[in-house]
C-alpha positions as CSV (number, residue, x, y, z in Angstrom):
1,X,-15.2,-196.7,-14.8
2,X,-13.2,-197.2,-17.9
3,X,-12.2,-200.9,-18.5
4,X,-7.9,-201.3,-18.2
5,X,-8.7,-203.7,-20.8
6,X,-11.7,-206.1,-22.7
7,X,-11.3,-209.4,-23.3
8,X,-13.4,-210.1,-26.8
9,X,-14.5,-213.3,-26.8
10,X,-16.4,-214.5,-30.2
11,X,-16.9,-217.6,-32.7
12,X,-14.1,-217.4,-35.4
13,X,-17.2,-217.7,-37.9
14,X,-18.2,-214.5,-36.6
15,X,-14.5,-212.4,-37.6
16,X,-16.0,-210.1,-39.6
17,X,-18.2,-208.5,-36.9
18,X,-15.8,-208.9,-34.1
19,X,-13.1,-207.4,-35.8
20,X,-15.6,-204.2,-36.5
21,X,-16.4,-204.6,-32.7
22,X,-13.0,-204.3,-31.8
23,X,-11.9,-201.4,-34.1
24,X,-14.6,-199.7,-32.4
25,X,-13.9,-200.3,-28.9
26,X,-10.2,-199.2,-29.6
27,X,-11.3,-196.4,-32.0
28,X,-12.8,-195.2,-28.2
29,X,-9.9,-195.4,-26.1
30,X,-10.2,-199.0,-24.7
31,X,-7.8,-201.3,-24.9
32,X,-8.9,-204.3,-25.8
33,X,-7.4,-208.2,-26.4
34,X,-8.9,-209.7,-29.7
35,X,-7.6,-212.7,-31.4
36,X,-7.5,-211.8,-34.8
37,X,-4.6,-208.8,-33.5
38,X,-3.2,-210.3,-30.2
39,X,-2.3,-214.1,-31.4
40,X,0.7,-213.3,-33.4
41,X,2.0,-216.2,-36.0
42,X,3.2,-219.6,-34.3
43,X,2.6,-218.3,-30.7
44,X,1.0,-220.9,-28.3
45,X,-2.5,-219.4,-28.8
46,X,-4.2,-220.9,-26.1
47,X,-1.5,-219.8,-23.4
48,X,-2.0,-216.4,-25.0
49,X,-5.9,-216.2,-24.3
50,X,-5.1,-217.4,-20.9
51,X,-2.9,-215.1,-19.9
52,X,-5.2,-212.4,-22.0
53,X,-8.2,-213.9,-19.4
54,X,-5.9,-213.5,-16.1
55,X,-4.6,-209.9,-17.2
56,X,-7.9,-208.5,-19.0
57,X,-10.8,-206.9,-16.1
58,X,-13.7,-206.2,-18.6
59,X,-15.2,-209.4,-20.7
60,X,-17.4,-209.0,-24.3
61,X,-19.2,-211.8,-25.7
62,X,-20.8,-211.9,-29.0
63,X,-23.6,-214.1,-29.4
64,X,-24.8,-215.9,-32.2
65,X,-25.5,-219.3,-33.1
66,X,-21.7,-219.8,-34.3
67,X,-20.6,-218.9,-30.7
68,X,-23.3,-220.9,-28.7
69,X,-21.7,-223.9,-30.6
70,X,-17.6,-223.3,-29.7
71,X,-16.0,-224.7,-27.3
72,X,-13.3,-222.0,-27.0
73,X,-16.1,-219.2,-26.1
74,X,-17.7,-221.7,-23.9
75,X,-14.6,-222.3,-22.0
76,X,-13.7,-219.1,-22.4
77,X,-16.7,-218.0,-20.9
78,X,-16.8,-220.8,-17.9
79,X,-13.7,-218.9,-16.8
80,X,-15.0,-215.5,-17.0
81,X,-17.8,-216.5,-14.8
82,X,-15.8,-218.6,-12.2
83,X,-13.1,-214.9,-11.8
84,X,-14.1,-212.7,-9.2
85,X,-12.5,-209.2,-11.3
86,X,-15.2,-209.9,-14.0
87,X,-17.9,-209.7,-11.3
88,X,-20.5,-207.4,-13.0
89,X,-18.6,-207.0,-15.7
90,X,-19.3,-209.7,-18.2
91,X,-21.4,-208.2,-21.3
92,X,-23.2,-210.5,-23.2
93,X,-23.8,-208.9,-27.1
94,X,-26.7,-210.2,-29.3
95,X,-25.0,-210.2,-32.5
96,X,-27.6,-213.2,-33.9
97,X,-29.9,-214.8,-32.6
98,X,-29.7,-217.8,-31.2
99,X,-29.9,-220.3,-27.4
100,X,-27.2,-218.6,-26.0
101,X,-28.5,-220.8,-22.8
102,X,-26.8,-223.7,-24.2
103,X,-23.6,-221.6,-23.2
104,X,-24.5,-221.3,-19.7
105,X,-27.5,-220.7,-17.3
106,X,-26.3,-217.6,-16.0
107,X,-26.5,-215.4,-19.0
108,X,-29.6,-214.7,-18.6
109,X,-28.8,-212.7,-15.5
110,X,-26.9,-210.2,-17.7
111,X,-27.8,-206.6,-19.5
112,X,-27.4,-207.8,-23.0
113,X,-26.8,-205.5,-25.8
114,X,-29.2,-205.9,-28.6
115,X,-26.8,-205.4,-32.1
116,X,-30.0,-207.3,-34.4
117,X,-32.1,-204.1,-35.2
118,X,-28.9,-201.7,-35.5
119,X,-25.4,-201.8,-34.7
120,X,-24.9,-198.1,-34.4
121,X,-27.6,-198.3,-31.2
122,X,-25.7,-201.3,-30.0
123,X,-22.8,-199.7,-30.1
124,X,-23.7,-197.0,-28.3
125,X,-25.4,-199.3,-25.6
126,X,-22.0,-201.0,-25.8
127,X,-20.4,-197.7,-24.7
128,X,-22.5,-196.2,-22.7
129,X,-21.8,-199.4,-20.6
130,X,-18.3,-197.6,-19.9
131,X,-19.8,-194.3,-19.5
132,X,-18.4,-193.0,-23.0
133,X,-20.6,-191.7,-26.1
134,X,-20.8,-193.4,-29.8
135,X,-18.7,-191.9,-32.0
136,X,-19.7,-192.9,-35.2
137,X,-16.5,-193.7,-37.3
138,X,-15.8,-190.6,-40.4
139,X,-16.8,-191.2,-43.9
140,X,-13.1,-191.7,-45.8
141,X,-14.6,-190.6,-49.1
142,X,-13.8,-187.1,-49.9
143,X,-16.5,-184.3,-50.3
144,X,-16.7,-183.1,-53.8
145,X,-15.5,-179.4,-54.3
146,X,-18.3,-177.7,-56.6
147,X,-17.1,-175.7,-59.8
148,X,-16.5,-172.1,-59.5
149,X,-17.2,-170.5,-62.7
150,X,-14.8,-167.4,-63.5
């Protein structure tokens, strides 16, 4: 079952990644709510991940040792876990490693996807999650024509 829409929780140290994570989930068809793109200038952020929390049915967390250490992902998490429409559908996403215990308990009772050998296999672990194949994203540089000699 497709997700209405993901909730991307992550470590603001760890932007770069997420922001490739959620290009790709969208590039796919899924909505998704992501910081970086739903927080929009001097909007009261933390209503707006709130409300993303109550309104979003799927959550992602990346892992690493930047997010085992933030608050924000802890709580952010706490509330995930505590909501009966993320039942089964918290996935925890091995971006680094790191004691994502210290985060909570739980997460060990979760199918994590593995992104520290290769990304392209986590993302299509990540997908397959939702039933959907990898689509690797297409190469923007332009194929070289070869010379025709007259």
């Amino acid at each position: 079952m497709l997700p209405r829409e993901v909730f991307l929780s992550h470590s603001s140290q760890d932007r770069q990644f997420a922001t490739e994570m959620a290009e790709v989930i969208r590039r796919h068809g899924i909505p998704i709510w992501y910081s970086q793109t739903n927080i929009i200038g001097a909007q009261e952020w933390h209503d707006e991940i709130g409300e993303a929390l109550q309104r979003c049915n799927w959550f992602v967390l990346i892992l690493s040792p930047n997010s085992v250490k933030s608050t924000w992902v802890k709580n952010e998490l706490l509330f995930a876990l505590n909501r009966h429409q993320y039942r089964n559908k918290i996935v925890p996403l091995l971006y680094k490693s790191c004691k994502y215990e210290k985060l909570s308990w739980t997460l060990s009772n979760f199918q994590f996807v593995d992104f520290r050998q290769s990304l392209s296999d986590g993302y299509r672990e990540l997908l397959r999650v939702w039933g959907l194949g990898y689509k690797p994203k297409k190469s923007s540089t332009p194929k070289t024509l070869k010379n025709k000699s007259i």
